[in-house]
N, CA, C and O atoms as a GROMACS GRO file, in nm:
protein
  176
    1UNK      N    1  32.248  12.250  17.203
    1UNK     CA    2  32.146  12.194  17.292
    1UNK      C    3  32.207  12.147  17.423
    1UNK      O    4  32.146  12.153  17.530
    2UNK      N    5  32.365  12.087  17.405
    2UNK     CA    6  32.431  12.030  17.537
    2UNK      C    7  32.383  12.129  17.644
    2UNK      O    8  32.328  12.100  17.750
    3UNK      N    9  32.417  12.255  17.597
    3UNK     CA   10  32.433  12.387  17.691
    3UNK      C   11  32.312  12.383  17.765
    3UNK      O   12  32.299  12.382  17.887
    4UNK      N   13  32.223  12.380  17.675
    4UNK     CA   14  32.050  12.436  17.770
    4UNK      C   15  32.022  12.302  17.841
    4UNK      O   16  31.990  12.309  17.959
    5UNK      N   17  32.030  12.195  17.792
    5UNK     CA   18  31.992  12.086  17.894
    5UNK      C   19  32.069  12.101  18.002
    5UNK      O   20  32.010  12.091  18.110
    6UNK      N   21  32.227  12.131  18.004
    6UNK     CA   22  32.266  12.121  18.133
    6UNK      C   23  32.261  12.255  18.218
    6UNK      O   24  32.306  12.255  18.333
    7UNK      N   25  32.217  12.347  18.171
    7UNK     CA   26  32.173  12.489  18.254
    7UNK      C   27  32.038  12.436  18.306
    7UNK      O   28  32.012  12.467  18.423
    8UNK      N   29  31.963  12.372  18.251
    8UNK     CA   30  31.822  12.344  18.280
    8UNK      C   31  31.815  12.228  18.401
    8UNK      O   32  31.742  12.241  18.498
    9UNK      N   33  31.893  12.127  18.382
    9UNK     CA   34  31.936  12.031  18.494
    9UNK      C   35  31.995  12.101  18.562
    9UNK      O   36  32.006  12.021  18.655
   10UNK      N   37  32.059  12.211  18.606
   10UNK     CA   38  32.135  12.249  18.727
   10UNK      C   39  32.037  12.334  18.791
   10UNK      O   40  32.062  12.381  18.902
   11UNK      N   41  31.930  12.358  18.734
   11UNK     CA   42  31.849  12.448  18.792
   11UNK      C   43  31.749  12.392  18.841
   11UNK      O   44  31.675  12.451  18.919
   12UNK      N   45  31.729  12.263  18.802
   12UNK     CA   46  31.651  12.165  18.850
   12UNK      C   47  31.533  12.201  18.784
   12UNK      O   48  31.424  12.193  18.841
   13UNK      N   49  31.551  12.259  18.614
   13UNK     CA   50  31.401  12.247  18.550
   13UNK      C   51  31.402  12.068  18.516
   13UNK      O   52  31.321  11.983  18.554
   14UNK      N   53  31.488  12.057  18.457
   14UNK     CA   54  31.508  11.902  18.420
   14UNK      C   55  31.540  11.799  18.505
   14UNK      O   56  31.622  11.826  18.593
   15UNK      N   57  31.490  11.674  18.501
   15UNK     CA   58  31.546  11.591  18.577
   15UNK      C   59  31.569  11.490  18.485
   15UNK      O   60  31.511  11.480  18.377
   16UNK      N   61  31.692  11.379  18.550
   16UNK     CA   62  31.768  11.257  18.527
   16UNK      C   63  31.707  11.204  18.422
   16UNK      O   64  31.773  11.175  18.322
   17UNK      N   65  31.578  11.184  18.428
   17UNK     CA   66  31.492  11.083  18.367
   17UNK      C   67  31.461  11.210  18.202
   17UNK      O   68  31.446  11.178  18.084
   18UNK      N   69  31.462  11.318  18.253
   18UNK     CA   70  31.421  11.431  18.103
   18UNK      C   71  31.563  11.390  17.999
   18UNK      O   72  31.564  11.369  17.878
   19UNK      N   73  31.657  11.390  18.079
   19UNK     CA   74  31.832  11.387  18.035
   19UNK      C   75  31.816  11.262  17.948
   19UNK      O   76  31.807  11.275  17.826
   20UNK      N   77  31.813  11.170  17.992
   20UNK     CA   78  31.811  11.053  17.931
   20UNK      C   79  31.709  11.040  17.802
   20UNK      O   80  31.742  10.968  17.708
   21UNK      N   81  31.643  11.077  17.802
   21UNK     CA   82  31.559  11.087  17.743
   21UNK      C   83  31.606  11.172  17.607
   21UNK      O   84  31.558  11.135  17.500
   22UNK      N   85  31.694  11.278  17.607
   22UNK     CA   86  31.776  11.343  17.520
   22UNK      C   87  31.852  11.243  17.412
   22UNK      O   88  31.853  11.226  17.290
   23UNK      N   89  31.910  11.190  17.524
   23UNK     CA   90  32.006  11.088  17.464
   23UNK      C   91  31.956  10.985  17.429
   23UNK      O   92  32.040  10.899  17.402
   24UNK      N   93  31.846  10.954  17.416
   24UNK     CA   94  31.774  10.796  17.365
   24UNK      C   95  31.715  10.872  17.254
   24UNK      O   96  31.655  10.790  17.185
   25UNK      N   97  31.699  11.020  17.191
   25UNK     CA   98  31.655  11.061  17.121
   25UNK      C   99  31.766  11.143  17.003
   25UNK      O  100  31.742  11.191  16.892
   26UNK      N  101  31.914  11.133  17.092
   26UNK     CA  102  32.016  11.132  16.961
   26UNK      C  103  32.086  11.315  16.987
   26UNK      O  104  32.181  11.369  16.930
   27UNK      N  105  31.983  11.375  17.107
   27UNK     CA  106  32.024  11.510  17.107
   27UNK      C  107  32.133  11.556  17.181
   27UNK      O  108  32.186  11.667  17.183
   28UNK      N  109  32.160  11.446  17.246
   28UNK     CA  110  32.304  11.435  17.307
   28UNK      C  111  32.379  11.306  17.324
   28UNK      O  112  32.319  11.200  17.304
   29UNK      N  113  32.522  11.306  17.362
   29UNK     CA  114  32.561  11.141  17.384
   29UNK      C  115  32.588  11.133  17.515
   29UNK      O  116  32.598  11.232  17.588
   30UNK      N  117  32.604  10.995  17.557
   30UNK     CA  118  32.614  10.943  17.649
   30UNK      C  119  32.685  11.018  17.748
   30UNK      O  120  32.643  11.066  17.853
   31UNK      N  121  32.814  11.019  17.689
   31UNK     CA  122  32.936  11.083  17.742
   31UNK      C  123  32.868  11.236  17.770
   31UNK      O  124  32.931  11.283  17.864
   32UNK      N  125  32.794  11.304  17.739
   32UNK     CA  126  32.766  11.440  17.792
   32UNK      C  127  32.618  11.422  17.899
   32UNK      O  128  32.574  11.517  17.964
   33UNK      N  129  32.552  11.273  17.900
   33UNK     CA  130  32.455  11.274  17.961
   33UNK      C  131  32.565  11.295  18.125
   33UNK      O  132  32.542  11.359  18.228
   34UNK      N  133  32.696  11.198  18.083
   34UNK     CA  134  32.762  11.169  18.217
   34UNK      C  135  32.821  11.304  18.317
   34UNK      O  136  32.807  11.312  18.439
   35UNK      N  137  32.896  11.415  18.219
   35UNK     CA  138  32.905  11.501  18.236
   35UNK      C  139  32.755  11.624  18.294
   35UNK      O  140  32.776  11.721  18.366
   36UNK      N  141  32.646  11.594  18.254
   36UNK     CA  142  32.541  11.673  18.324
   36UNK      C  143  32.506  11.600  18.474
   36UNK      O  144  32.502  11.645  18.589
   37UNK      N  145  32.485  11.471  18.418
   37UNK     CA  146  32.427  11.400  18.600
   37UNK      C  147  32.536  11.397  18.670
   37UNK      O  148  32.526  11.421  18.790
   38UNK      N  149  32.642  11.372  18.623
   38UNK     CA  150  32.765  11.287  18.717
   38UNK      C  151  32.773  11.144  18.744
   38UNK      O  152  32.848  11.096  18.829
   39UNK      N  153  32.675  11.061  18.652
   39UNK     CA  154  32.643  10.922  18.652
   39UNK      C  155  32.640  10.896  18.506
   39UNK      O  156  32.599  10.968  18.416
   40UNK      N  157  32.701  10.759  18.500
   40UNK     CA  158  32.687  10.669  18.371
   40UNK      C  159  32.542  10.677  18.291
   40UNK      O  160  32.449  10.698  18.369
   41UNK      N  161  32.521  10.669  18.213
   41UNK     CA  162  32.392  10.684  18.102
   41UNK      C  163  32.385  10.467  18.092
   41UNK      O  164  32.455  10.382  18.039
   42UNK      N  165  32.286  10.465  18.158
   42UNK     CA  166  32.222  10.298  18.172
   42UNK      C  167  32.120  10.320  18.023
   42UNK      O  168  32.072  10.424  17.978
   43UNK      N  169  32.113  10.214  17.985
   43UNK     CA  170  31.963  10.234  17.867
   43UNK      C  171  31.858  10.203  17.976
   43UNK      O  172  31.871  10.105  18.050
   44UNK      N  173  31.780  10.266  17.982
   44UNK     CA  174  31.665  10.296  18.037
   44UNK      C  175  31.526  10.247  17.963
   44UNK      O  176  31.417  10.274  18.013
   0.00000   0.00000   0.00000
């Protein structure tokens, strides 16, 4: 799943707020939210 969220964020289907949203749901961690945005994962 890492893969398609971050093909999908670079293409700008996804945004910041979709990403996070991954990760408050367990489908990715933090540490790879940081690696897709380029910003720290805040709890939101």
């Amino acid at each position: 799943m890492f893969e398609i969220i971050k093909k999908n964020y670079e293409r700008g289907l996804w945004s910041k707020q979709m990403v996070a949203t991954a990760v408050r749901k367990g489908v990715i961690t933090a540490e790879q939210y940081r690696e897709i945005t380029g910003e720290d994962y805040n709890l939101q």
